[in-house]
N, C-alpha and C positions, 0 to 999 in steps of 0.2 A: 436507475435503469442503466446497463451498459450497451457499450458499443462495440467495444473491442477486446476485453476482458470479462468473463463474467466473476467479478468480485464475487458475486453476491454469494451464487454458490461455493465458492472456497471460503467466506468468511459464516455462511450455515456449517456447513465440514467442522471447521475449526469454533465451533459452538460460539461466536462473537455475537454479542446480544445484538438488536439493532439499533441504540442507544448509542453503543460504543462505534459498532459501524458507522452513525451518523458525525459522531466524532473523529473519527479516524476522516472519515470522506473532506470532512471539513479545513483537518489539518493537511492533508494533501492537497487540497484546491487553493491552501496559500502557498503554497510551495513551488509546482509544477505547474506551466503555463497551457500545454494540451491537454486534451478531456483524453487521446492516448496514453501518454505521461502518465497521467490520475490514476485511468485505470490498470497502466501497468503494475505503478508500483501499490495497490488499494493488493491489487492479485496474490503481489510477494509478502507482503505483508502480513494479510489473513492465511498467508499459506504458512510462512512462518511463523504463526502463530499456530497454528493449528500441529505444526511439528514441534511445535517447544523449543523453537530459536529465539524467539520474539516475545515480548509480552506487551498487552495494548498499551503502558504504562511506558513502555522502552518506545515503541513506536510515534507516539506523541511528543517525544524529544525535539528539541528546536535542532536545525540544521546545521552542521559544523558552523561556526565562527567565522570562518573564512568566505562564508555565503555560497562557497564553491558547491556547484552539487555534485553529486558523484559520478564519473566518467563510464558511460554507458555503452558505448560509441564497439565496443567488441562482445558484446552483449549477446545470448546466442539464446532461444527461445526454445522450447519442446524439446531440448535433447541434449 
């Protein structure tokens, strides 16, 4: 269930079993510390999968090396 993104529908869109979405959901909840965070990036994810940026195999990737996460912070939503 979301709260602030609805994953679910952009990862039905991008035909994402719900096996994989359960997966996906999993490795992002080690990742990112809010349930916002989560569902941001669950969003970009199934969206970029669904355009053929991404594959659920690339997204399940461990996080740079560096532990750094990626710099959000000018991040611009709906446009």
């Amino acid at each position: 269930m979301h709260e602030y993104f609805d994953y679910t529908q952009a990862a039905e869109k991008a035909k994402i079993s719900p096996g994989d979405l359960a997966t996906l959901r999993k490795h992002v909840e080690n990742i990112y510390p809010s349930r916002m965070l989560r569902e941001m990036h669950l969003y970009t994810i199934c969206t970029d999968i669904g355009q053929g940026k991404l594959t659920v195999a690339e997204a399940l990737l461990p996080p740079p090396a560096s532990g750094k996460l990626p710099d959000i912070s000018n991040l611009r939503l709906g446009g």
